[in-house]
mmCIF file of the N, C-alpha and C atoms, coordinates in Angstrom:
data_MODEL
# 
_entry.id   MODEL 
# 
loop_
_atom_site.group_PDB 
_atom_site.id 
_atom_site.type_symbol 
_atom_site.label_atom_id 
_atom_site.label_alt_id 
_atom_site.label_comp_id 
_atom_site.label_asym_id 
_atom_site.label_entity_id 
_atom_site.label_seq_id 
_atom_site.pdbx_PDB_ins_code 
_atom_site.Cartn_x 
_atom_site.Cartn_y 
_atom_site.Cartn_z 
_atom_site.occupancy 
_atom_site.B_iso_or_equiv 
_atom_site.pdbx_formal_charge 
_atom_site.auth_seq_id 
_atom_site.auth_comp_id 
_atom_site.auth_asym_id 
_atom_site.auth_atom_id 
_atom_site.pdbx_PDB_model_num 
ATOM 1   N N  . UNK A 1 1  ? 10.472 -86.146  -6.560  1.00 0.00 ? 1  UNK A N  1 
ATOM 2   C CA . UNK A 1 1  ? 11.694 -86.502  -7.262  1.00 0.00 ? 1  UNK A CA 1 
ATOM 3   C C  . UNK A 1 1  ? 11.538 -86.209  -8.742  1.00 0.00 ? 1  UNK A C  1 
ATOM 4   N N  . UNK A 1 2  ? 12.479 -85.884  -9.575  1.00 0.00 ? 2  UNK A N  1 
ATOM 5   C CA . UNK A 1 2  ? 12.929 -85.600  -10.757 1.00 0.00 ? 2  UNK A CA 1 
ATOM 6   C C  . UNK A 1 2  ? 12.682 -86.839  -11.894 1.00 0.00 ? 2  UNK A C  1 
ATOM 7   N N  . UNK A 1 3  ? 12.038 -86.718  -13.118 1.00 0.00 ? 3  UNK A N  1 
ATOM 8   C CA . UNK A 1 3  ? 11.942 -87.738  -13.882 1.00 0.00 ? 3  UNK A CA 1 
ATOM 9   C C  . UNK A 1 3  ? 13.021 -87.812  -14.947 1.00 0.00 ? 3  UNK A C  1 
ATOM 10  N N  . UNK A 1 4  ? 13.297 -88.998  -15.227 1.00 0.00 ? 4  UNK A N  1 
ATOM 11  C CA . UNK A 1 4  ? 14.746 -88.427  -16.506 1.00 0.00 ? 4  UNK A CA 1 
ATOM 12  C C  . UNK A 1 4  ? 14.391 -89.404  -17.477 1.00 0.00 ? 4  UNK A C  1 
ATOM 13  N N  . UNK A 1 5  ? 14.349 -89.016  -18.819 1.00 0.00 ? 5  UNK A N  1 
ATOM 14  C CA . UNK A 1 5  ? 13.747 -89.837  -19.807 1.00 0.00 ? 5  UNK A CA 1 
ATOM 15  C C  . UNK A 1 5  ? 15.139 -90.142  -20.595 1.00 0.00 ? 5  UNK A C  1 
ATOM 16  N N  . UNK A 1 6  ? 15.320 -91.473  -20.739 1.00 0.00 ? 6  UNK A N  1 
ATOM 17  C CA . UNK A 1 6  ? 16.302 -91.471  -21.632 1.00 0.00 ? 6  UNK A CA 1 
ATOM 18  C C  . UNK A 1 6  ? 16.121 -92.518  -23.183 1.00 0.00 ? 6  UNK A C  1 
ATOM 19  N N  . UNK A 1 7  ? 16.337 -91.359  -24.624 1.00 0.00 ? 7  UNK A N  1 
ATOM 20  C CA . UNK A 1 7  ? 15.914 -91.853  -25.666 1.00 0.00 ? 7  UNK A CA 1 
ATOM 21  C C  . UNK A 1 7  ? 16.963 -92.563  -26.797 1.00 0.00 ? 7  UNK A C  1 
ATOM 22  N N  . UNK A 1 8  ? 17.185 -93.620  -27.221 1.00 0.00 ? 8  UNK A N  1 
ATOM 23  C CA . UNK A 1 8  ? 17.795 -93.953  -28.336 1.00 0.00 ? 8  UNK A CA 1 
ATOM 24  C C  . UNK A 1 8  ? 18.641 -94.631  -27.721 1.00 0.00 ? 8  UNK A C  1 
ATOM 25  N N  . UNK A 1 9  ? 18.018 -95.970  -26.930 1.00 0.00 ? 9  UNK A N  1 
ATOM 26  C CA . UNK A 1 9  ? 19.287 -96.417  -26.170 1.00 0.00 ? 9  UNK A CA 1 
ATOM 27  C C  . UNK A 1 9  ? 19.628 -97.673  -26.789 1.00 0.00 ? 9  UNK A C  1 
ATOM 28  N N  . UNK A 1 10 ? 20.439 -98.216  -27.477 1.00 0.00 ? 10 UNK A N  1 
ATOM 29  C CA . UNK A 1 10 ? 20.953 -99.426  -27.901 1.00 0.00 ? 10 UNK A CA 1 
ATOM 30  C C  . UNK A 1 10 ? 19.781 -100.501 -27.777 1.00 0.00 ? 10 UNK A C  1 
ATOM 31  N N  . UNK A 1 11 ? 19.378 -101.194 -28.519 1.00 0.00 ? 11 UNK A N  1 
ATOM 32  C CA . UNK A 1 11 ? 19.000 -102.344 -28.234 1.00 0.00 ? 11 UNK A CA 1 
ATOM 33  C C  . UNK A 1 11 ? 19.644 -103.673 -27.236 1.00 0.00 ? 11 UNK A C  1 
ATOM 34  N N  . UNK A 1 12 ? 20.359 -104.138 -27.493 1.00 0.00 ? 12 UNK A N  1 
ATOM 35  C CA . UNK A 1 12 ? 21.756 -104.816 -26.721 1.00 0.00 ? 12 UNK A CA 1 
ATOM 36  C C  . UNK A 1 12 ? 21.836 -104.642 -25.102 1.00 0.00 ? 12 UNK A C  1 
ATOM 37  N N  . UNK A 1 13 ? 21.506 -103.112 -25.095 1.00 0.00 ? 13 UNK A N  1 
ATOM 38  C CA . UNK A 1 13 ? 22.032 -102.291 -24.052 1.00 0.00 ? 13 UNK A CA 1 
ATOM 39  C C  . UNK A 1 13 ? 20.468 -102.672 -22.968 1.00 0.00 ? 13 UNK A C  1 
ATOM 40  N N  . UNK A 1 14 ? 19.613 -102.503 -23.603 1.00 0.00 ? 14 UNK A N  1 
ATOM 41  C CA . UNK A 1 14 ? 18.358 -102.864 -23.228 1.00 0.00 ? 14 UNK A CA 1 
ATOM 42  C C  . UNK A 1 14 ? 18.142 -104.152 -22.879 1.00 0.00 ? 14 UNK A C  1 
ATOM 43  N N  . UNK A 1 15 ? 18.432 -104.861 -23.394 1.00 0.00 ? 15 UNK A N  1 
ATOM 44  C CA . UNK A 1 15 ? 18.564 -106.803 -23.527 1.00 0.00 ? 15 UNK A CA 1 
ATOM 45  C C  . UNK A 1 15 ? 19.208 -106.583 -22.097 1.00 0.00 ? 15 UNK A C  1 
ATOM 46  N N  . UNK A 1 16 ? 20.756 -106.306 -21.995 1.00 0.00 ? 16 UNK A N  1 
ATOM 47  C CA . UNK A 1 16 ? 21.484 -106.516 -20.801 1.00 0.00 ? 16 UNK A CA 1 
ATOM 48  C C  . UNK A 1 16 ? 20.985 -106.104 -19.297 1.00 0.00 ? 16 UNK A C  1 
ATOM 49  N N  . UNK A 1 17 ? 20.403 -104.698 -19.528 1.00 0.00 ? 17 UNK A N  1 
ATOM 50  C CA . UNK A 1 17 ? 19.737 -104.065 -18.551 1.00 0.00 ? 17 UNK A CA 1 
ATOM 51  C C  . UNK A 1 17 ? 18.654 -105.129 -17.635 1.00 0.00 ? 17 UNK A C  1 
ATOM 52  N N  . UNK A 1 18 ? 17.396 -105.371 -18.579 1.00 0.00 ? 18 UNK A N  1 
ATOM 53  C CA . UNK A 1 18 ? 16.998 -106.877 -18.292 1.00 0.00 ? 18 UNK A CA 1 
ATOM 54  C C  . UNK A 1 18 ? 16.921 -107.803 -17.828 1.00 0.00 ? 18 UNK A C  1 
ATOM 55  N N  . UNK A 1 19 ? 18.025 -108.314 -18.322 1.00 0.00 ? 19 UNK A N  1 
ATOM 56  C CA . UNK A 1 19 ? 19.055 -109.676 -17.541 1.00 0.00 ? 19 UNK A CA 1 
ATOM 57  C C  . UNK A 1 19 ? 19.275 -109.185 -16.122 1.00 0.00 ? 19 UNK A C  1 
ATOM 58  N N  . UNK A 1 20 ? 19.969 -108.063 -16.181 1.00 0.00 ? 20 UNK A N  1 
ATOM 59  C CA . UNK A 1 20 ? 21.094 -107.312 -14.666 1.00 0.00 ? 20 UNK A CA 1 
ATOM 60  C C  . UNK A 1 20 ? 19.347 -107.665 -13.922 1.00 0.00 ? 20 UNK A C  1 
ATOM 61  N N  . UNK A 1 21 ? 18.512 -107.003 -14.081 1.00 0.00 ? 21 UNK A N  1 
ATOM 62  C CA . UNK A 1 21 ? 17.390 -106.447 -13.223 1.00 0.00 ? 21 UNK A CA 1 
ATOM 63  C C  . UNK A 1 21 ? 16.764 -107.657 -12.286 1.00 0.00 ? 21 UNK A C  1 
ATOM 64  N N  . UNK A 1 22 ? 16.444 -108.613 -13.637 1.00 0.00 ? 22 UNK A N  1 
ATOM 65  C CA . UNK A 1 22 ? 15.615 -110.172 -13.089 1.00 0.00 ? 22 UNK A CA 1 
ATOM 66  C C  . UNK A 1 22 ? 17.046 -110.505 -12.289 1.00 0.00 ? 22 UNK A C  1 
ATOM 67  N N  . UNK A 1 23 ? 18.362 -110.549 -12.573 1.00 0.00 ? 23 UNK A N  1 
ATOM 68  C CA . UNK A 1 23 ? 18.916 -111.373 -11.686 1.00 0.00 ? 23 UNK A CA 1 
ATOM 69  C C  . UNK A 1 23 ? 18.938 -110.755 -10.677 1.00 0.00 ? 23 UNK A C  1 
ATOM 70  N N  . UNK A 1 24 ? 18.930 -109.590 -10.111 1.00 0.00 ? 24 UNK A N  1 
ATOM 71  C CA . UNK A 1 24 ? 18.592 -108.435 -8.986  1.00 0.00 ? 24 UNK A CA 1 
ATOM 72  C C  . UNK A 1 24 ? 17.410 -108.984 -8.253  1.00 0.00 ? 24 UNK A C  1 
ATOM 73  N N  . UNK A 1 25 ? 16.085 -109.199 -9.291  1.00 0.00 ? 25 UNK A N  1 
ATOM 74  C CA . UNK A 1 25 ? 15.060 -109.742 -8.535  1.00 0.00 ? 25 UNK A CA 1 
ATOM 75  C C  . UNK A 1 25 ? 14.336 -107.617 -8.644  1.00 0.00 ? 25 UNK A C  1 
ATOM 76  N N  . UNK A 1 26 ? 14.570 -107.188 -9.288  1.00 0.00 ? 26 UNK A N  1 
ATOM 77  C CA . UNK A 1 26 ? 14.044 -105.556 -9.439  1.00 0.00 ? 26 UNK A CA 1 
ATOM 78  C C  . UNK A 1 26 ? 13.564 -105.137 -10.506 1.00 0.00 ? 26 UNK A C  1 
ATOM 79  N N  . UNK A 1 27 ? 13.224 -104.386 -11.093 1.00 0.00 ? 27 UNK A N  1 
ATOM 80  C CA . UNK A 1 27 ? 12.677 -103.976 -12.222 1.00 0.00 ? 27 UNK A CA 1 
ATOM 81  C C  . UNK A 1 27 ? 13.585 -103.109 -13.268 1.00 0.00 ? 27 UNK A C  1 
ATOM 82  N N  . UNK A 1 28 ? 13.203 -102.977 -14.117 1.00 0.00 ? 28 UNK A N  1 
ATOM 83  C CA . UNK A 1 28 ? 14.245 -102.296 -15.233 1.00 0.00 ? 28 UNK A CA 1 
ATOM 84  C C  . UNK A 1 28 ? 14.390 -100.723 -14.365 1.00 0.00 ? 28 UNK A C  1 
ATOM 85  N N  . UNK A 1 29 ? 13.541 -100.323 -14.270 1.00 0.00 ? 29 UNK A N  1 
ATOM 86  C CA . UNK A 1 29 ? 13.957 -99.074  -13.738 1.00 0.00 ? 29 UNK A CA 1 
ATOM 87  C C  . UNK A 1 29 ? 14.785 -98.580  -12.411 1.00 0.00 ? 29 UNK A C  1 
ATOM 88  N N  . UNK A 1 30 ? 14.484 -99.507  -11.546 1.00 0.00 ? 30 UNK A N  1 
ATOM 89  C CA . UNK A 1 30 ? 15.367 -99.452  -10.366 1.00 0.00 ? 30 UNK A CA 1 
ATOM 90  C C  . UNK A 1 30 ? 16.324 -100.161 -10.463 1.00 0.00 ? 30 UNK A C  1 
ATOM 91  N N  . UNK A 1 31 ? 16.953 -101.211 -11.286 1.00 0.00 ? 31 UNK A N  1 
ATOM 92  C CA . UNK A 1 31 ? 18.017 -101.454 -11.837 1.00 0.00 ? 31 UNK A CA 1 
ATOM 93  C C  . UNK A 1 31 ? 18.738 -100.182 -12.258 1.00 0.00 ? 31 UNK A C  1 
ATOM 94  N N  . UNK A 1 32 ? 18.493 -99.392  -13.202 1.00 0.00 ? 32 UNK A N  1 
ATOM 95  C CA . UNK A 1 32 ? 18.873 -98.333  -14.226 1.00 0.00 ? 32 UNK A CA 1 
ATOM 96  C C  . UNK A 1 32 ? 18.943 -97.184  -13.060 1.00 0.00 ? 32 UNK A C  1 
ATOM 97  N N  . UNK A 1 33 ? 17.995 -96.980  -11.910 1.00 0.00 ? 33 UNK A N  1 
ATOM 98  C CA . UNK A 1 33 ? 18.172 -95.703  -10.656 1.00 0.00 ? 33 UNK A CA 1 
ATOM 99  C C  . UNK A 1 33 ? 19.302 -96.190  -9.742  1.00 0.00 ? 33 UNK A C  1 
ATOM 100 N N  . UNK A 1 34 ? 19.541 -97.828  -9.989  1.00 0.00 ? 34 UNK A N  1 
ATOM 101 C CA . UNK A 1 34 ? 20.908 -97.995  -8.900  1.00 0.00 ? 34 UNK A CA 1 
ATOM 102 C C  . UNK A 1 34 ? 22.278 -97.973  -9.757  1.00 0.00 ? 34 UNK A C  1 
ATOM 103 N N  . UNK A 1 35 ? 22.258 -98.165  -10.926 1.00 0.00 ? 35 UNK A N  1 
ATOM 104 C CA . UNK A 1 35 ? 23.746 -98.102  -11.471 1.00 0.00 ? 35 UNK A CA 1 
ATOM 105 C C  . UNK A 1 35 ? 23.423 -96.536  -11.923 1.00 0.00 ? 35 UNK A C  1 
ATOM 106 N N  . UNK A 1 36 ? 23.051 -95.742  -11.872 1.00 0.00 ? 36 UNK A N  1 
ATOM 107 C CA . UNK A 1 36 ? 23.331 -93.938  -11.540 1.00 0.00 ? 36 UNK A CA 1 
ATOM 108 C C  . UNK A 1 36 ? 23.587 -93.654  -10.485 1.00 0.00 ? 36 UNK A C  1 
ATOM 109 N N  . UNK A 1 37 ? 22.839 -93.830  -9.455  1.00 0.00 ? 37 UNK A N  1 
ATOM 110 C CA . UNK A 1 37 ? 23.328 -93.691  -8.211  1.00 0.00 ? 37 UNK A CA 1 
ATOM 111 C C  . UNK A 1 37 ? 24.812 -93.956  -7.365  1.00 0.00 ? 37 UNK A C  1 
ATOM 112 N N  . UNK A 1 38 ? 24.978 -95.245  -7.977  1.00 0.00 ? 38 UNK A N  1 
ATOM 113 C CA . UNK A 1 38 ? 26.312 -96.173  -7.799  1.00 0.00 ? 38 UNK A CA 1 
ATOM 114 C C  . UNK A 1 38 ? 27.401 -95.437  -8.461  1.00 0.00 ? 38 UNK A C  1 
ATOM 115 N N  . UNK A 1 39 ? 27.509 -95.276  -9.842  1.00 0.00 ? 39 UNK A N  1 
ATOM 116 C CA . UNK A 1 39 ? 28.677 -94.523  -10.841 1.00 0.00 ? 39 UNK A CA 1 
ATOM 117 C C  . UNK A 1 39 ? 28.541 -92.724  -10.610 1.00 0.00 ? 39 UNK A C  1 
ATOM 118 N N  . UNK A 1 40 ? 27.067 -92.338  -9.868  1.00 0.00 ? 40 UNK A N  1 
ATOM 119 C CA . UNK A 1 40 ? 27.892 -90.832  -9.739  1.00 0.00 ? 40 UNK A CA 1 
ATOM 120 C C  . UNK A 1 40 ? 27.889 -90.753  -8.427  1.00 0.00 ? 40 UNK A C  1 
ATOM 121 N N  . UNK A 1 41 ? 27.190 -91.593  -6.737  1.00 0.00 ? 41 UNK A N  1 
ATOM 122 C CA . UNK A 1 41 ? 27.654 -91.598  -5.895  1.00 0.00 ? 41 UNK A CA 1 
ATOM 123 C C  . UNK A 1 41 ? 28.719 -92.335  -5.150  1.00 0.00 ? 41 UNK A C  1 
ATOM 124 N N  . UNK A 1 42 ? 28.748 -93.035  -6.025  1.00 0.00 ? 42 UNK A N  1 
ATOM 125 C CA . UNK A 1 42 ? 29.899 -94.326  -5.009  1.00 0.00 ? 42 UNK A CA 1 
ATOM 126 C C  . UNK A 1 42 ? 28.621 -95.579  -4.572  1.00 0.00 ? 42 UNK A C  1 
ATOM 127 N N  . UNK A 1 43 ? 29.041 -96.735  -4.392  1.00 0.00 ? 43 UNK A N  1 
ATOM 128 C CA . UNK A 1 43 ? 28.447 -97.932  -3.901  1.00 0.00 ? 43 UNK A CA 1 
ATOM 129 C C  . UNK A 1 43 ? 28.450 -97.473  -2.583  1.00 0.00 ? 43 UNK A C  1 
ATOM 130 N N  . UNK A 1 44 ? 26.952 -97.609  -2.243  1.00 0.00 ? 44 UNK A N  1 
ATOM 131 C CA . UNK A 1 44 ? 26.131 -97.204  -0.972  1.00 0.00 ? 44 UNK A CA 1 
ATOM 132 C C  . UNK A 1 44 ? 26.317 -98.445  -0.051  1.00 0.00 ? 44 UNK A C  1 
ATOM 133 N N  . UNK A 1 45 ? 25.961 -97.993  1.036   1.00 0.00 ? 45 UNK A N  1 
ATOM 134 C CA . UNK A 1 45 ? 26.376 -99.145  2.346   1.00 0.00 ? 45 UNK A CA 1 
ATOM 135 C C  . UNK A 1 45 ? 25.234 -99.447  2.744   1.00 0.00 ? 45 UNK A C  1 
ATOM 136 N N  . UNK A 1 46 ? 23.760 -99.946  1.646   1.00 0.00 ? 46 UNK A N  1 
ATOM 137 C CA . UNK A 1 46 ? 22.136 -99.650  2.383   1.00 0.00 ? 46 UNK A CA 1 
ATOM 138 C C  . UNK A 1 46 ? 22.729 -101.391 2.659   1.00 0.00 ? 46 UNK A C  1 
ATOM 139 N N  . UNK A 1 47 ? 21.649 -101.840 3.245   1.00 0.00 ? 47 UNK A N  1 
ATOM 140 C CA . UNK A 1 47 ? 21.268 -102.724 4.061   1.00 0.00 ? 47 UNK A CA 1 
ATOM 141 C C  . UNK A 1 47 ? 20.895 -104.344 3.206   1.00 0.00 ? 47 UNK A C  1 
ATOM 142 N N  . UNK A 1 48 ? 21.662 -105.383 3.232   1.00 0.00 ? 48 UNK A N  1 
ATOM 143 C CA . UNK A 1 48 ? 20.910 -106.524 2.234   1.00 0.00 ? 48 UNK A CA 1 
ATOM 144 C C  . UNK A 1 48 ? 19.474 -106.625 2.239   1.00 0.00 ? 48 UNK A C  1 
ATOM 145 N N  . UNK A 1 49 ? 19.071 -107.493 1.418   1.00 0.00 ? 49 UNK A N  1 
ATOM 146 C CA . UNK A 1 49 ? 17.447 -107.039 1.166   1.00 0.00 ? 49 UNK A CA 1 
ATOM 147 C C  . UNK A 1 49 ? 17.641 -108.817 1.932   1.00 0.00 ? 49 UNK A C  1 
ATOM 148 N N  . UNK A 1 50 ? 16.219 -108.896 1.964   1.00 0.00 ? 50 UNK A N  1 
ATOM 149 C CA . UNK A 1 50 ? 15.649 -110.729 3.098   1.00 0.00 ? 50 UNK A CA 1 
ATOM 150 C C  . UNK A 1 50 ? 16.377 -111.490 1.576   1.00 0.00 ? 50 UNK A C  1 
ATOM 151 N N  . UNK A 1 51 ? 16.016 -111.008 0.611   1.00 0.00 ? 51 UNK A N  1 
ATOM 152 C CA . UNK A 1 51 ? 16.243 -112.511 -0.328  1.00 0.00 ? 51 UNK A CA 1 
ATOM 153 C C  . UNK A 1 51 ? 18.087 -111.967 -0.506  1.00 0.00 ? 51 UNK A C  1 
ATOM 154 N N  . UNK A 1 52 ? 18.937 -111.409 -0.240  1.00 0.00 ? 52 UNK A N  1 
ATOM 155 C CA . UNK A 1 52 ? 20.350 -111.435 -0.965  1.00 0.00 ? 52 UNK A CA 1 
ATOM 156 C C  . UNK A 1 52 ? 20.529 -112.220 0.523   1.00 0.00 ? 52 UNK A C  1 
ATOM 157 N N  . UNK A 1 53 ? 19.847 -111.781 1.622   1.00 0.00 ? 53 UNK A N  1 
ATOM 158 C CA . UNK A 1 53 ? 20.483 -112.909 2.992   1.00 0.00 ? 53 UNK A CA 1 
ATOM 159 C C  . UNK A 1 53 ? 20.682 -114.088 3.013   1.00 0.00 ? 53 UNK A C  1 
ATOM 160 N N  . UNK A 1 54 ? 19.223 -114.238 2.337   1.00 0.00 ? 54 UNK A N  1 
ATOM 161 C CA . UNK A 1 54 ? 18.949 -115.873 2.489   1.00 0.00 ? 54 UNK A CA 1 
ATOM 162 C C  . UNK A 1 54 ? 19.903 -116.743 1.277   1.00 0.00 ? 54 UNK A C  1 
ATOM 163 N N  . UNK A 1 55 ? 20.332 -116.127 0.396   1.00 0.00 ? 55 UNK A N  1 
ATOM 164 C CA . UNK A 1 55 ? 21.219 -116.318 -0.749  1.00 0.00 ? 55 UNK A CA 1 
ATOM 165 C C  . UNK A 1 55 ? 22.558 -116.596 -0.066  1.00 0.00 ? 55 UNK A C  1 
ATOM 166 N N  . UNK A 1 56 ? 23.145 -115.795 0.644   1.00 0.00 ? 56 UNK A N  1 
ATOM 167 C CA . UNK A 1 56 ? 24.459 -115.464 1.058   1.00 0.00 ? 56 UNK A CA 1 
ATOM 168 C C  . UNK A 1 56 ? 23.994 -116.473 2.325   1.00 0.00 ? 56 UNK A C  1 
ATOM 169 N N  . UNK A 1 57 ? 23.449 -117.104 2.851   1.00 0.00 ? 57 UNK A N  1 
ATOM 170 C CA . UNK A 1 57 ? 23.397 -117.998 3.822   1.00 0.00 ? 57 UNK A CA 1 
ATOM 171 C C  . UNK A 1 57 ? 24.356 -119.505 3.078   1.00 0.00 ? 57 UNK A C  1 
ATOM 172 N N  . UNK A 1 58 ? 25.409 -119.787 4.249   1.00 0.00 ? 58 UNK A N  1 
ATOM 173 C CA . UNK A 1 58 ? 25.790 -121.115 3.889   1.00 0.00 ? 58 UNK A CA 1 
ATOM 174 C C  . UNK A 1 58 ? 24.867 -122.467 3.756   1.00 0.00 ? 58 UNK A C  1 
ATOM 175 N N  . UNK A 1 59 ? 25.442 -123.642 3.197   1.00 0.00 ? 59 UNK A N  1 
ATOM 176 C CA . UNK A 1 59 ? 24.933 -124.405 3.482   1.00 0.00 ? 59 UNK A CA 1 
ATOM 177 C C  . UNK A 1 59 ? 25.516 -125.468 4.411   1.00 0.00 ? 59 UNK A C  1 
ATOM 178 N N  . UNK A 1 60 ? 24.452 -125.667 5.306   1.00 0.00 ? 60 UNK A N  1 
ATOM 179 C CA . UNK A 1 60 ? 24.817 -126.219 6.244   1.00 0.00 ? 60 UNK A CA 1 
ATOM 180 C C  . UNK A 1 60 ? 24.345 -127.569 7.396   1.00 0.00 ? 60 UNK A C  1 
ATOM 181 N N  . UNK A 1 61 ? 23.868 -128.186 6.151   1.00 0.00 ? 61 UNK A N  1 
ATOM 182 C CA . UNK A 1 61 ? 23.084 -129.913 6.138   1.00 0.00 ? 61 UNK A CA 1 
ATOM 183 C C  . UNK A 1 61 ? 21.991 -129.997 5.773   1.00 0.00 ? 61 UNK A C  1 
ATOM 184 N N  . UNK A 1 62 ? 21.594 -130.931 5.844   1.00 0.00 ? 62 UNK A N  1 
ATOM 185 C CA . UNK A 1 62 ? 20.192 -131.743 5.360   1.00 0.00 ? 62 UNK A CA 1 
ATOM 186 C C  . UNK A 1 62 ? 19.163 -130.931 6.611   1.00 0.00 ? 62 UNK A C  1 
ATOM 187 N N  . UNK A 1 63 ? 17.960 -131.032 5.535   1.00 0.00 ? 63 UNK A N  1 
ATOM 188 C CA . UNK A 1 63 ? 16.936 -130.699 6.246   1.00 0.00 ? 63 UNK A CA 1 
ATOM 189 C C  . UNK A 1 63 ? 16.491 -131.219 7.473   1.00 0.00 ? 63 UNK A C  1 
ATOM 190 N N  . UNK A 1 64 ? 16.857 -132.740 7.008   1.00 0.00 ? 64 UNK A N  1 
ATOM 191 C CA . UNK A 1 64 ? 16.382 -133.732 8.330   1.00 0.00 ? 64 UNK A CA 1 
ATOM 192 C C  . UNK A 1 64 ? 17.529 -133.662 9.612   1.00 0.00 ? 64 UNK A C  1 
ATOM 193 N N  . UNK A 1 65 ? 18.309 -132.699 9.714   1.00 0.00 ? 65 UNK A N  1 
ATOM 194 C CA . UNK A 1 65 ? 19.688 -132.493 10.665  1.00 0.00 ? 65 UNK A CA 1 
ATOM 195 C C  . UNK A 1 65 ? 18.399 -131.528 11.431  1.00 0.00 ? 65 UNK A C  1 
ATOM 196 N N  . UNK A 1 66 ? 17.656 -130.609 10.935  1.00 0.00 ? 66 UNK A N  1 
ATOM 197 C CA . UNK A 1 66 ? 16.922 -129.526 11.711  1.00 0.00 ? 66 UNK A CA 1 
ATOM 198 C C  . UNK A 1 66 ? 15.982 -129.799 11.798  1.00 0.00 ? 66 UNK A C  1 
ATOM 199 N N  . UNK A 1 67 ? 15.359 -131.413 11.836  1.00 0.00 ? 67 UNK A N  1 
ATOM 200 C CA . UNK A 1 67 ? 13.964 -131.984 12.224  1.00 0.00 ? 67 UNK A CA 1 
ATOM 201 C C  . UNK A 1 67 ? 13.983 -131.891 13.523  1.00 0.00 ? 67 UNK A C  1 
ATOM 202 N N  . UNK A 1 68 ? 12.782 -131.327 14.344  1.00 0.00 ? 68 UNK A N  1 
ATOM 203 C CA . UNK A 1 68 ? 12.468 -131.632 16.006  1.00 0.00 ? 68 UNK A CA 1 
ATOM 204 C C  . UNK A 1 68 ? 11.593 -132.551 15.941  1.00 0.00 ? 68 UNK A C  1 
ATOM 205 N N  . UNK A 1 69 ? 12.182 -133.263 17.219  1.00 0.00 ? 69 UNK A N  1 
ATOM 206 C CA . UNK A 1 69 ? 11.503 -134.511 17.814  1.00 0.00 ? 69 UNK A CA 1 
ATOM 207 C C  . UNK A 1 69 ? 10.329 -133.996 18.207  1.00 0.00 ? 69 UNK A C  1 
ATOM 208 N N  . UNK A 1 70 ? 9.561  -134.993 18.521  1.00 0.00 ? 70 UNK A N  1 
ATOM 209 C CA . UNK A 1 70 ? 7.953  -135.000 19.426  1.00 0.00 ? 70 UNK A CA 1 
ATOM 210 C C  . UNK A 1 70 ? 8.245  -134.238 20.149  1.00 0.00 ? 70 UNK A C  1 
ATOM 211 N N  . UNK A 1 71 ? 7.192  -133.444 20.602  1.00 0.00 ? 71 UNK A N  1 
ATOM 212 C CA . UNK A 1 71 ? 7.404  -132.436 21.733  1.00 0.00 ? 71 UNK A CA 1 
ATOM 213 C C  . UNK A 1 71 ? 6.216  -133.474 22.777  1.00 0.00 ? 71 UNK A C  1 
ATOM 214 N N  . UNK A 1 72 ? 6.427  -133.573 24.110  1.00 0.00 ? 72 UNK A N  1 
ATOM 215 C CA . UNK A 1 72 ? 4.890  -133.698 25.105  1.00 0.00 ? 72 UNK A CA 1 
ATOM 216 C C  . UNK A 1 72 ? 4.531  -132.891 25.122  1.00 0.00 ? 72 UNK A C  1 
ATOM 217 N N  . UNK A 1 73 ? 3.033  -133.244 25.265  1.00 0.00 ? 73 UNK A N  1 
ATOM 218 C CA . UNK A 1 73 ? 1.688  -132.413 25.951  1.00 0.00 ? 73 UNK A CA 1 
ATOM 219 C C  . UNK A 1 73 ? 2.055  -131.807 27.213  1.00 0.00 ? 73 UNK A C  1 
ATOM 220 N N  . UNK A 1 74 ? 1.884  -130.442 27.378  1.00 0.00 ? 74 UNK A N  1 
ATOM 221 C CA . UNK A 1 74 ? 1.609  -130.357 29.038  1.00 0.00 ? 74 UNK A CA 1 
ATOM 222 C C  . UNK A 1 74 ? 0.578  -128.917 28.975  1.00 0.00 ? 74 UNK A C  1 
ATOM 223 N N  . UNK A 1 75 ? -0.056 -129.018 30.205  1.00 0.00 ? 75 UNK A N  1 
ATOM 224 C CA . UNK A 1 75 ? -0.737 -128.103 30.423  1.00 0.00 ? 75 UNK A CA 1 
ATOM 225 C C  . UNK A 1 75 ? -0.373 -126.593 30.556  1.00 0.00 ? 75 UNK A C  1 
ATOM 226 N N  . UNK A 1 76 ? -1.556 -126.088 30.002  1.00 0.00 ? 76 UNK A N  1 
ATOM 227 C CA . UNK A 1 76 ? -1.179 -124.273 29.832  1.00 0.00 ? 76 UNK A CA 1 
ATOM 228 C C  . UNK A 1 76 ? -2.368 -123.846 30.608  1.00 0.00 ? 76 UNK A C  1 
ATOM 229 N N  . UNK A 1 77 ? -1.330 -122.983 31.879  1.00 0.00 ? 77 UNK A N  1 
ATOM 230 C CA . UNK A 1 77 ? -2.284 -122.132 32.818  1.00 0.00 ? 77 UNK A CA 1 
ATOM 231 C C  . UNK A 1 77 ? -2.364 -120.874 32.736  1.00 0.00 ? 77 UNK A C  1 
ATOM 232 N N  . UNK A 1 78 ? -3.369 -120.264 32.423  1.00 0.00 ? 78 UNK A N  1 
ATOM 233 C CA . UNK A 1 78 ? -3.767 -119.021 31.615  1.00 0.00 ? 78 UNK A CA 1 
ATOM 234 C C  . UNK A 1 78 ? -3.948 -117.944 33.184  1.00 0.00 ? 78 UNK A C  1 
# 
């Protein structure tokens, strides 16, 4: 793949980039490879990542609603 250096970029612009990335949970640079991608291909249809799932999961009670009871002992025949 192709490297693209880009020089004299706003300070501000840099600050924001930043922000966008950590709240992404990505790095400055793959932040900066998805809004190119996005503005000269169109917003891609890839796949949620495990953490935007678990984000976008409702909420839906107390922990102690999904406590299991005692289980019995029983024997395992191998």
């Amino acid at each position: 793949m192709a490297q693209l250096i880009v020089r004299r970029i706003e300070e501000r612009i840099v600050r924001k980039l930043k922000r966008q990335a950590g709240s992404h949970g990505v790095s400055m640079e793959e932040e900066h490879r998805n809004i190119l991608r996005e503005s000269l291909l169109g917003a891609s249809r890839k796949r949620r990542s495990f953490k935007e799932a678990l984000q976008a999961m409702p909420n839906v009670g107390e922990d102690s609603d999904f406590e299991r009871e005692a289980q019995i002992d029983r024997p395992v025949h191998i």
